[in-house]
N, CA, C and O of each residue as an XYZ file, in Angstrom:
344
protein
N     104.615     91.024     98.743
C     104.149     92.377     98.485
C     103.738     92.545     97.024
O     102.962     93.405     96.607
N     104.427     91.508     96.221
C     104.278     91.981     94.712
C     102.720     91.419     94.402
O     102.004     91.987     93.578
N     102.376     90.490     95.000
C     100.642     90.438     95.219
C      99.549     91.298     95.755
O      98.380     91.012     95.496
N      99.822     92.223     96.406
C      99.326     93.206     96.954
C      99.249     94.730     95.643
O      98.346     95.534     95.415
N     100.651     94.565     95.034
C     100.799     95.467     93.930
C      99.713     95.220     92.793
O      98.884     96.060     92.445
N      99.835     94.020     92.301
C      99.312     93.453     91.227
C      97.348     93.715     91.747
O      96.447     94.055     90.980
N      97.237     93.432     93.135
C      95.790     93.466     93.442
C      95.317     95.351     93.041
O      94.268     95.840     92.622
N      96.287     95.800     93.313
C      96.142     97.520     93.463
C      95.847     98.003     92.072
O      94.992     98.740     91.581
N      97.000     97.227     91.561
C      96.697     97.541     89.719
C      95.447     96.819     88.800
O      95.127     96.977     87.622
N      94.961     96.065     89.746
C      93.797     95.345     88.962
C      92.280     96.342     89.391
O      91.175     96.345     88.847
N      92.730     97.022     90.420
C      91.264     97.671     90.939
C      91.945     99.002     90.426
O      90.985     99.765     90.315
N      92.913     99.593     90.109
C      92.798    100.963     89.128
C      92.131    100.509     88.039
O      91.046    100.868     87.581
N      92.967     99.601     87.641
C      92.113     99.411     86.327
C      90.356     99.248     85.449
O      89.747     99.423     84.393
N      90.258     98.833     86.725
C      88.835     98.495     86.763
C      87.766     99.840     87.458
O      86.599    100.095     87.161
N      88.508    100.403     88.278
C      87.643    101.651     88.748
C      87.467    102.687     87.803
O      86.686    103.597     88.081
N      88.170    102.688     86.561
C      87.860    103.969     85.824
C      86.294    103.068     85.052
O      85.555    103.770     84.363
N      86.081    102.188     85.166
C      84.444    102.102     84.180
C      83.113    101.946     85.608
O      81.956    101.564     85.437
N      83.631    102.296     86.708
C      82.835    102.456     87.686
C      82.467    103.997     87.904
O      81.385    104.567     87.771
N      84.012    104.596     88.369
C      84.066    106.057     88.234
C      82.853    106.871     87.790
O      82.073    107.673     88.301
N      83.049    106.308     86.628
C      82.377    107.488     85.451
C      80.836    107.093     85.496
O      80.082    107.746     84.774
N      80.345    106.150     86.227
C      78.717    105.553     86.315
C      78.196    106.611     87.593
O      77.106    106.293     88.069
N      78.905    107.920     88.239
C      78.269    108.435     88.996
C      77.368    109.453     88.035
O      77.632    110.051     86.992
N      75.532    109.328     89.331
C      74.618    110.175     88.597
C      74.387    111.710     89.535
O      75.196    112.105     90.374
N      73.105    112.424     89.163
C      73.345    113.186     90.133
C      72.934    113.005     91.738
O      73.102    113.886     92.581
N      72.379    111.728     91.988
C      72.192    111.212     93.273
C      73.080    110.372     93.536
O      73.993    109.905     92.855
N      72.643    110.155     94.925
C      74.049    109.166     95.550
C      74.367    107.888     94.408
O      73.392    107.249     94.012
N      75.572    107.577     93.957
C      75.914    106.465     93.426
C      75.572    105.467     93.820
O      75.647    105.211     95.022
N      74.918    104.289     92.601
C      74.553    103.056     93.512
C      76.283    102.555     93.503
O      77.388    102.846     93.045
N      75.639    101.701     94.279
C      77.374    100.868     94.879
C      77.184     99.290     94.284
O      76.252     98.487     94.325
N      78.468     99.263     93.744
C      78.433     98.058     92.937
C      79.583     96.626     93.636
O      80.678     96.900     94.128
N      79.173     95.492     93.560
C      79.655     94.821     94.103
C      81.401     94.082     93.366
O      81.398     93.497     92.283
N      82.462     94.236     94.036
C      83.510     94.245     93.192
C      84.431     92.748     93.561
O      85.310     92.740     94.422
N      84.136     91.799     92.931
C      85.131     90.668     93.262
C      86.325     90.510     92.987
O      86.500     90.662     91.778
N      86.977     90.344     93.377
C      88.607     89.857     92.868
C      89.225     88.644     93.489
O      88.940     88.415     94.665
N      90.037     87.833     92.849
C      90.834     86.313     93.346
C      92.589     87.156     93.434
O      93.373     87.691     92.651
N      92.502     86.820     94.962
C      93.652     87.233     95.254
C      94.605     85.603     96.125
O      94.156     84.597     96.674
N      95.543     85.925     95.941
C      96.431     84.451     96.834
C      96.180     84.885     98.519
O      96.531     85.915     99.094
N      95.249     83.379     99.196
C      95.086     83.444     99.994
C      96.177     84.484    101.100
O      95.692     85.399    101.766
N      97.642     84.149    101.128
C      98.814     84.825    101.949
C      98.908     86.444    101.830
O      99.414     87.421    102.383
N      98.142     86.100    100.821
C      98.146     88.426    100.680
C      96.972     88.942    101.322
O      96.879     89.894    102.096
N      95.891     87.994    100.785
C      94.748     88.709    101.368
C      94.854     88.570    103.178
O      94.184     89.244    103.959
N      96.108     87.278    103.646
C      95.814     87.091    105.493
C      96.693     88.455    105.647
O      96.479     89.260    106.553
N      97.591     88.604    104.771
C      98.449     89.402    105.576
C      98.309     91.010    105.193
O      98.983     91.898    105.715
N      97.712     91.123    104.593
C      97.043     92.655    103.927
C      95.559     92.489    105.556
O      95.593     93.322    106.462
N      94.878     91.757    105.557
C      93.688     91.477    106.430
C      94.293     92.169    108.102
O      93.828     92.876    108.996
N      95.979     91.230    107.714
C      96.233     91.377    109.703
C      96.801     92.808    109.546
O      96.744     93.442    110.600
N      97.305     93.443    108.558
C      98.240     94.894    108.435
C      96.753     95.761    108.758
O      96.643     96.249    109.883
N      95.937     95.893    108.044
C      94.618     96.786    108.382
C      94.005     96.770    109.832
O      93.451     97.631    110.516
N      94.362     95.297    110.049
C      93.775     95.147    111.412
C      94.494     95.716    112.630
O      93.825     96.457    113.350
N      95.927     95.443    113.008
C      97.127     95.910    113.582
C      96.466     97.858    113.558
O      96.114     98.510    114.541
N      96.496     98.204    112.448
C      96.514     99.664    112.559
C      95.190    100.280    112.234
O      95.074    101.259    111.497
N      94.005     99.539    112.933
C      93.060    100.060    112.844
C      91.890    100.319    111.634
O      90.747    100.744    111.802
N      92.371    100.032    110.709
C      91.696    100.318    109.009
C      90.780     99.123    108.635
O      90.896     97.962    109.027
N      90.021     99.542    107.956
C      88.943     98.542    107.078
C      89.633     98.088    105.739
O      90.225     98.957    105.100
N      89.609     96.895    105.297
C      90.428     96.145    104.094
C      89.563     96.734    102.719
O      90.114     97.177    101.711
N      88.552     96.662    102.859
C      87.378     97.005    101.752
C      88.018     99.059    101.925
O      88.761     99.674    101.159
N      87.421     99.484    103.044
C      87.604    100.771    102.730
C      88.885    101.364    101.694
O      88.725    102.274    100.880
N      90.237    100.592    101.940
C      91.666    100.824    102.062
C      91.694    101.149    100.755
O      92.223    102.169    100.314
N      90.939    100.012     99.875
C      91.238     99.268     98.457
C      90.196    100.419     97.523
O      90.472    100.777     96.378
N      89.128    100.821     98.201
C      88.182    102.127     97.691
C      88.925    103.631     97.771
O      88.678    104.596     97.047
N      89.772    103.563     98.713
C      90.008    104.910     99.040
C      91.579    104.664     98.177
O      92.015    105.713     97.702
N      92.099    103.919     98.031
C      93.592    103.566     96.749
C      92.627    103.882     95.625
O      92.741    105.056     95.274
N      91.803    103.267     95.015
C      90.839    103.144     93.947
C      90.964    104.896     93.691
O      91.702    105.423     92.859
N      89.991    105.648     94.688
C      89.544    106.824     94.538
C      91.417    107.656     94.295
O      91.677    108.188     93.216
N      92.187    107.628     95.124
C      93.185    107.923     94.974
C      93.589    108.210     93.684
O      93.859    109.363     93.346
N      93.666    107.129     92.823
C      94.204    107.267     91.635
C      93.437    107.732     90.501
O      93.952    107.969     89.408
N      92.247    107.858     90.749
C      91.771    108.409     89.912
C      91.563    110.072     90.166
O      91.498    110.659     89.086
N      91.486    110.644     90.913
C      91.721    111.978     91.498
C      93.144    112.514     91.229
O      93.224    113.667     90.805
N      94.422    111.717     91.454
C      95.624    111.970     90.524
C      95.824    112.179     89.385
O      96.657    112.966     88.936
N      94.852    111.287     88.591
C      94.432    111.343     86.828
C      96.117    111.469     86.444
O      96.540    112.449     85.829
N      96.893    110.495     86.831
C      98.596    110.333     86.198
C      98.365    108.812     85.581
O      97.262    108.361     85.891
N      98.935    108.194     85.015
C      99.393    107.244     84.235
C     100.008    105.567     85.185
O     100.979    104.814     85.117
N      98.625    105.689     86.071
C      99.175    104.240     87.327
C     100.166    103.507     86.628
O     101.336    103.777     86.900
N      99.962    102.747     85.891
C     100.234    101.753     84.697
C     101.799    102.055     84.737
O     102.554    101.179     85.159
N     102.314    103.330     84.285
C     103.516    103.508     83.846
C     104.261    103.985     85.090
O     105.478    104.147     84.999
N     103.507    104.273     86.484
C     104.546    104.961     87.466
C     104.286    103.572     87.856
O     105.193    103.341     88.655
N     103.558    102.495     87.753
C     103.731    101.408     88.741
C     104.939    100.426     88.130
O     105.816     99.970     88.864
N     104.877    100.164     86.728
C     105.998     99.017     86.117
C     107.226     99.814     86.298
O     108.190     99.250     85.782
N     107.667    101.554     87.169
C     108.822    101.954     87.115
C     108.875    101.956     88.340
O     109.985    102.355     88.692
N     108.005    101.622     89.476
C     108.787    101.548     90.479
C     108.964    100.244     90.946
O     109.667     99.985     91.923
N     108.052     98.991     89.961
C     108.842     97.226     90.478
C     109.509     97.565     89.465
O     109.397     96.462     88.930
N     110.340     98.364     88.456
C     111.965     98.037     88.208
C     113.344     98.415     88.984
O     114.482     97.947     88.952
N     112.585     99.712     89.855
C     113.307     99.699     91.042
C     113.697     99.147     92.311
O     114.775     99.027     92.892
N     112.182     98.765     92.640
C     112.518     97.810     93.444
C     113.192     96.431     93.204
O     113.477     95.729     94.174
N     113.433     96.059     92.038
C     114.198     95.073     91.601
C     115.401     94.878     91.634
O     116.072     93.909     91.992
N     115.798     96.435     91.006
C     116.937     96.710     91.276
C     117.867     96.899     92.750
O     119.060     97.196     92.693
């Protein structure tokens, strides 16, 4: 799971210099790569699949999520893997 976290925090991070490229027509859509460990991406792939969801949509609509929150990902995410650690 902690690969799945780390993938989540790499596309907040990166969606705020996309975000802000909307004009007043439809946004072009930009193509977004990431290297994830094969075992996250099968098992993130079969969880979307099981319950119906698109893997691409999931990771856009988390993306959009956090930026519509406009809170501090960064700092609520390293406090809740110290909990879960705990």
């Amino acid at each position: 799971m902690n690969g799945f976290v780390e993938i989540l925090k790499y596309a907040a991070f990166h969606a705020e210099g996309m975000a802000r490229t909307a004009a007043a027509r439809r946004p072009e859509k930009i193509q977004f790569n990431i290297r994830v460990d094969g075992e996250v991406l099968a098992r993130f792939r079969d969880y979307c699949r099981r319950n119906g969801l698109d893997p691409q949509g999931q990771v856009v609509l988390f993306m959009r999520k956090v930026l519509d929150t406009e809170f501090d990902f960064q700092e609520r995410l390293w406090s809740a893997l110290k909990e879960e650690r705990s």
